[in-house]
C-alpha positions in Angstrom: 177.4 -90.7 89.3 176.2 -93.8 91.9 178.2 -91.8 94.3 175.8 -89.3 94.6 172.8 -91.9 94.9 174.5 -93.1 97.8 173.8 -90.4 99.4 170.1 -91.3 99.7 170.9 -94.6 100.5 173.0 -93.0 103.7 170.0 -90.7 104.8 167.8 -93.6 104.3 169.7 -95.4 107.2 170.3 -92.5 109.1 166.5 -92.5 109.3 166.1 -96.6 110.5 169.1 -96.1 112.4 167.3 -93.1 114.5 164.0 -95.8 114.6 165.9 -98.3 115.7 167.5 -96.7 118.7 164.4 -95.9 120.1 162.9 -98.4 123.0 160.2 -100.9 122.3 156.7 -99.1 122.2 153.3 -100.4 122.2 151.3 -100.6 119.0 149.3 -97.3 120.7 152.7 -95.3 120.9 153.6 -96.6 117.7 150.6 -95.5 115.6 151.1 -91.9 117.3 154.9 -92.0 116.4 154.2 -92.2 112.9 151.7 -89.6 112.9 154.1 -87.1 114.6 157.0 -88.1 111.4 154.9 -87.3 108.3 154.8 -83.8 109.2 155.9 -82.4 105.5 154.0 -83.8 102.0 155.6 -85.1 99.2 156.7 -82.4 97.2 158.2 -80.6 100.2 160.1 -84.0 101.1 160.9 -84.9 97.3 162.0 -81.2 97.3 164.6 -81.7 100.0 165.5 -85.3 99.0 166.9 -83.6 95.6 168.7 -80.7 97.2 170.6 -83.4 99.7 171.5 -85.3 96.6 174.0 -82.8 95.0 176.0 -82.7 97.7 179.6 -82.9 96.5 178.4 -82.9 92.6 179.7 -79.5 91.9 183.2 -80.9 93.3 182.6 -84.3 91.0 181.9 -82.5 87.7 184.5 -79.9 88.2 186.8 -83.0 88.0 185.3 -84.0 85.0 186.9 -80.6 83.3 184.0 -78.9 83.3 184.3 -75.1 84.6 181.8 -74.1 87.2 181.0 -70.8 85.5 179.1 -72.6 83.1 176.9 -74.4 85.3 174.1 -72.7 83.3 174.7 -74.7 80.5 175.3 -77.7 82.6 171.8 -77.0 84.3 170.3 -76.8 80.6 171.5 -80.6 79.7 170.2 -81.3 83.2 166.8 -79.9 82.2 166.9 -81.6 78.7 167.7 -85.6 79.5 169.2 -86.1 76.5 171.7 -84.5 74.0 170.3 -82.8 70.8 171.7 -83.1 67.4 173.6 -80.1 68.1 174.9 -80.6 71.6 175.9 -84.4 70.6 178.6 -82.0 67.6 179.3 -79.9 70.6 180.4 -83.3 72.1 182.5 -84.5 69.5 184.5 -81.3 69.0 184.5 -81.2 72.9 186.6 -84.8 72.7 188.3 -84.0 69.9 189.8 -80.7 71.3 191.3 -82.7 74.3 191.9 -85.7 72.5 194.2 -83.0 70.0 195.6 -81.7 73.3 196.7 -85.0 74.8 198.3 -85.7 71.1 200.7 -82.6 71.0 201.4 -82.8 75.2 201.8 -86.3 75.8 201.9 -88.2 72.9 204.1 -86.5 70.2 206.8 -85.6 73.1 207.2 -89.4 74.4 207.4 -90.7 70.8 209.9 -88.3 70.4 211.9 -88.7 73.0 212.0 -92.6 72.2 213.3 -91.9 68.8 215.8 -89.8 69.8 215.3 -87.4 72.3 214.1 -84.6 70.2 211.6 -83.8 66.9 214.1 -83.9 64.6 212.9 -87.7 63.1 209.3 -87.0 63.9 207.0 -84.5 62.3 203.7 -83.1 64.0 202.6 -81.6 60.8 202.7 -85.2 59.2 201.5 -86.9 62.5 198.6 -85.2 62.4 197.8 -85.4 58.8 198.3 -89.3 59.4 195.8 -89.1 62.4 193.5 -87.4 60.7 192.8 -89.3 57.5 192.7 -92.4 59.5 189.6 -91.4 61.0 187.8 -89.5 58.4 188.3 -93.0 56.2 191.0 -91.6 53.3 192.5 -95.1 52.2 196.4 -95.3 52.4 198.8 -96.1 49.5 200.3 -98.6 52.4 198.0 -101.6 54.0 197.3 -101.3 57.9 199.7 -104.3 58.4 202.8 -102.9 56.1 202.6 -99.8 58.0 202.9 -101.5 61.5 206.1 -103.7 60.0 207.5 -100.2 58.7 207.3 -98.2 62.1 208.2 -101.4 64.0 211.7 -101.5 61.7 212.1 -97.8 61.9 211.6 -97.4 65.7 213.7 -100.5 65.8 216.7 -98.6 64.1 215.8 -95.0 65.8 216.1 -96.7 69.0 219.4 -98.8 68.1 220.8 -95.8 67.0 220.2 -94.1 70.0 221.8 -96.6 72.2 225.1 -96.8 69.7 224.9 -93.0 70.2 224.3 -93.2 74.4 226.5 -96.0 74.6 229.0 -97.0 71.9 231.7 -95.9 74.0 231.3 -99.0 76.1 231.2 -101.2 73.3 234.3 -100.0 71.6 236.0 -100.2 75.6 234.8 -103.8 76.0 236.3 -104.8 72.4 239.5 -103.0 73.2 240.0 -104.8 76.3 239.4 -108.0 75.0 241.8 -108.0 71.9 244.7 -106.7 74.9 243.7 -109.4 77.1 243.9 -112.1 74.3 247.2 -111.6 74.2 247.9 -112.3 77.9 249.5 -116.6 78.0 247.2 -117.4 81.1 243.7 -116.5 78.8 242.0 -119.0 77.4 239.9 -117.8 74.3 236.6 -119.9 73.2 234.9 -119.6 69.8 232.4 -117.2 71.2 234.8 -114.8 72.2 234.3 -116.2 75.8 237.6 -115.4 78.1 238.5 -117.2 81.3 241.7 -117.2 83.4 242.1 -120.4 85.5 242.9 -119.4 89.2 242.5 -122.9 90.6 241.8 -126.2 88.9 239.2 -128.3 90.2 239.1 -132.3 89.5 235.6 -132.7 90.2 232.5 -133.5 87.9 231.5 -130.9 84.6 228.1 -129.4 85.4 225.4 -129.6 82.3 223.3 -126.7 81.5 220.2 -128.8 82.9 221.4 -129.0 86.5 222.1 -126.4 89.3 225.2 -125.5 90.8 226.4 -123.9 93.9 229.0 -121.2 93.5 230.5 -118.1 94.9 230.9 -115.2 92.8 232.0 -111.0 92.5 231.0 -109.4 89.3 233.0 -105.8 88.3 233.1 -103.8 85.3 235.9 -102.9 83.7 236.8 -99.8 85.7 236.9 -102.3 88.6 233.4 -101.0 89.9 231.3 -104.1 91.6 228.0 -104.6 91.0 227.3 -108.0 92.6 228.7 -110.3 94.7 228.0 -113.7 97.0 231.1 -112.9 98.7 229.8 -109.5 100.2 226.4 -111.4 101.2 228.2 -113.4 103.1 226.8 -116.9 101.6 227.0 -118.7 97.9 224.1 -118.4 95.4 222.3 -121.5 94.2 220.4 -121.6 90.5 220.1 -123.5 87.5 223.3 -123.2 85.0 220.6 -121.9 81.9 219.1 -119.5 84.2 221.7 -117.1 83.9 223.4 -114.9 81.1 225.2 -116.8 78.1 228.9 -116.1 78.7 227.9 -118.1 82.6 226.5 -121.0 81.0 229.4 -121.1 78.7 231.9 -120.8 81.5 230.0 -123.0 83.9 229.7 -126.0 81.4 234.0 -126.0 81.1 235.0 -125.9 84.7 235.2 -128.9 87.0 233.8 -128.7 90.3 236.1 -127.3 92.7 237.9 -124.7 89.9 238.2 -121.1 90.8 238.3 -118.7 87.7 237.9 -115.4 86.2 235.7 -114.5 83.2 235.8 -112.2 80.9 232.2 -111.9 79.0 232.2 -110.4 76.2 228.7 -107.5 75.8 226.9 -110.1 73.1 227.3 -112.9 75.8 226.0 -110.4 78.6 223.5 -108.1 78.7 224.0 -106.7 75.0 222.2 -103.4 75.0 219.8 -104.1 78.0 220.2 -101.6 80.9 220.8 -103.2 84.2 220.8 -100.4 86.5 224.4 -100.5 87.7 225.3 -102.5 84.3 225.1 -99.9 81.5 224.7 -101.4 78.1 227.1 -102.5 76.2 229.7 -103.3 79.2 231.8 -105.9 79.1 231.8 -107.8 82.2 234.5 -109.4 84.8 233.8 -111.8 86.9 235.4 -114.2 89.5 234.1 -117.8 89.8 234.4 -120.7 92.5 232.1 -123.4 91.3 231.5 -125.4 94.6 229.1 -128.0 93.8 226.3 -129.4 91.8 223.4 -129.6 93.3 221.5 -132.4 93.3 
């Protein structure tokens, strides 16, 4: 509501500002100006002062949710000062209503579609119920703090299932590929299920995960779509060799300066079930490697 007080504060300088543009008058012509103002008395001026300062307030509560054809009752409170016994219940059911509207809108939808895109794990009826008892008091069977370690584990799964459901398809892909590609005599295999192909050996130093390295790069999925590279920019990238996703540091801590290979990262040693825009989850990832210097 200060808006609406600022309102007198504008007319207030509307009248100085009208004062002050006026030239420099003797104390005579100044005693006579005054005069000539107060030419209404205070209740016609207090009067006016009140019907200047709703200005814009039907607008204001009308975007409070309150409907103009019951300005009556808004005119009532107005009159009253202060809420009654009955109008504060009038309140609460007031909140509650939109508060339960917000709840079966907003609220219930979203949580459902983050389960799994539709009610079938999630029931209103229950929901509500839930809500409910909460705030009347009703002790549960289950402590505040088991039931957030429950829905945190549940959602956990809902939400891992969802992705296994969106995405598994990639997953199996990515394995596939790998097991053919073992098989291939220019792939070397680490423990982690790391793949590289040496293009070109280098003889120079083995960067440590500590320091930063200078390379030139194209990243591709497995369909041979790319979704990055330093070659298309025109320049190589800079950055520190634990800044980036596992299956680089791996790869980047085996090649000598001066190699040139390509890298096959398995989805654990990627981006696992994170979505990165043009890297769905899941993928297993290809990418070609010159490592051109550590930077000091």
């Amino acid at each position: 509501m200060k808006k609406y007080f600022l309102i007198l504060a504008l007319f207030a300088s509307a009248c100085i500002t009208s004062q002050a543009g006026t030239k420099k008058k003797s104390k005579k012509d100044k005693k006579a100006e005054v005069a000539k103002v107060d030419t209404i008395d205070v209740k016609t001026f207090s009067y006016l002062i009140g019907r200047l300062t709703t200005e814009g307030l039907a607008q204001y509560i009308q975007q409070q949710g309150v409907d103009l054809q019951y300005m009556s009752y808004f005119l009532e409170g107005f009159k009253q000062g202060q809420l009654s016994e009955t109008d504060a219940q009038a309140k609460a059911r007031i909140t509650g209503a939109e508060i339960r509207q917000d709840v079966d809108t907003r609220v219930i939808p979203n949580l459902a579609k983050q389960i799994n895109d539709s009610t079938t794990q999630l029931s209103s009826e229950e929901f509500v119920r839930g809500f409910m008892e909460a705030m009347q008091g009703v002790q549960s069977e289950i402590s505040t703090d088991s039931a957030k370690i429950l829905v945190d584990k549940q959602m956990e799964y809902y939400q891992t299932t969802q992705m296994e459901r969106r995405y598994g398809a990639n997953r199996k892909a990515g394995e596939d590929f790998l097991k053919s590609n073992a098989k291939n005599k220019d792939i070397t295999q680490t423990a982690s299920g790391l793949q590289y192909k040496v293009i070109t050996k280098g003889e120079g130093p083995v960067p440590t995960a500590t320091q930063k390295v200078k390379v030139h790069y194209e990243g591709r999925l497995l369909d041979g779509k790319v979704f990055d590279s330093s070659y298309k920019r025109g320049q190589p990238t800079t950055f520190g060799v634990n800044q980036v996703i596992r299956g680089w540091i791996e790869a980047l801590t085996l090649m000598p300066v001066g190699s040139k290979w390509e890298i096959y990262i398995p989805q654990e040693l990627a981006y696992g079930a994170r979505d990165q825009r043009e890297i769905p989850p899941f993928s297993c990832l290809i990418f070609t490697v010159e490592l051109l210097e550590i930077v000091p």
